[in-house]
C-alpha positions in Angstrom: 145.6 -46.6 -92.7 145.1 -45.0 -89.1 142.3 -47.1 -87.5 138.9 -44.2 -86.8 136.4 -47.3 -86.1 135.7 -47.7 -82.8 134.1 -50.9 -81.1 130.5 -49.6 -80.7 130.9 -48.4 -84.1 132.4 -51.5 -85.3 129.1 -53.6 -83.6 126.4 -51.7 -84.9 128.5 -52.1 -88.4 128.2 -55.8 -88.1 125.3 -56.4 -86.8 124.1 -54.3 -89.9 126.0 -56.8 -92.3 124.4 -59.4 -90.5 120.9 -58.0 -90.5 120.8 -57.4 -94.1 123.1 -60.9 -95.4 119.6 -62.5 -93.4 117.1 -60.3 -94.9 118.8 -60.9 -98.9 119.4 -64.7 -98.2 116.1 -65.5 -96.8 114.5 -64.1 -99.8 112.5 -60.9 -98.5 113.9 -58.9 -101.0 113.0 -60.2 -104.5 113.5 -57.3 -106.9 117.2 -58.4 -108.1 118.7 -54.3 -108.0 117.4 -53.9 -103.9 119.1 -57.8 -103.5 122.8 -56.2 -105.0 122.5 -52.6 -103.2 121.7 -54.6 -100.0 124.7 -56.7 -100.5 127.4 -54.0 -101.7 125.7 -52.5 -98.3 126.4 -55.2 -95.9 129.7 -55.9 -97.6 131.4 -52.5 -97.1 130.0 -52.2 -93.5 131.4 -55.7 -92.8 134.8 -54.9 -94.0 134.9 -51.4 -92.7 134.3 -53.2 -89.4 136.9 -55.7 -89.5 139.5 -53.5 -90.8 138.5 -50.9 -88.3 138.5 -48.1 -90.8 135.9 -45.8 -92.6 137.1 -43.7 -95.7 134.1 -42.1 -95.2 135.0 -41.2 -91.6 138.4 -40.1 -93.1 137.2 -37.4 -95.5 134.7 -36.1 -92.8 137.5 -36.0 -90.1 135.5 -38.2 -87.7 137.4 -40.5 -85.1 135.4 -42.8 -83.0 138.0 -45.1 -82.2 139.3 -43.9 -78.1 142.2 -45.7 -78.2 145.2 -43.3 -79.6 
């Protein structure tokens, strides 16, 4: 796996995972389908993040990581 996440990209990822763990675990959402799509959400942008790679990104051809 080449790494095509870079760190803005890899911020506004987390913060993103953050924002919506808060908004599910507070209980704003209460209809139980929103509550799993929010979390299958916040989970795949918090492990894109860490592992610094987008399989999205892949197919598209995108790169937003600088360092080669």
């Amino acid at each position: 796996m080449k790494k095509n996440v870079g760190n803005t990209d890899k911020l506004i990822r987390l913060i993103i995972a953050v924002i919506l763990f808060v908004v599910v675990y507070t209980g704003k959402v209460t209809d139980s389908t929103w509550v799993y799509i929010l979390l299958i959400i916040a989970l795949i942008a918090a492990v894109t993040s860490l592992f610094n790679y987008c399989p999205i990104y892949s197919l598209l051809g995108i790169n937003t990581n600088k360092k080669k």
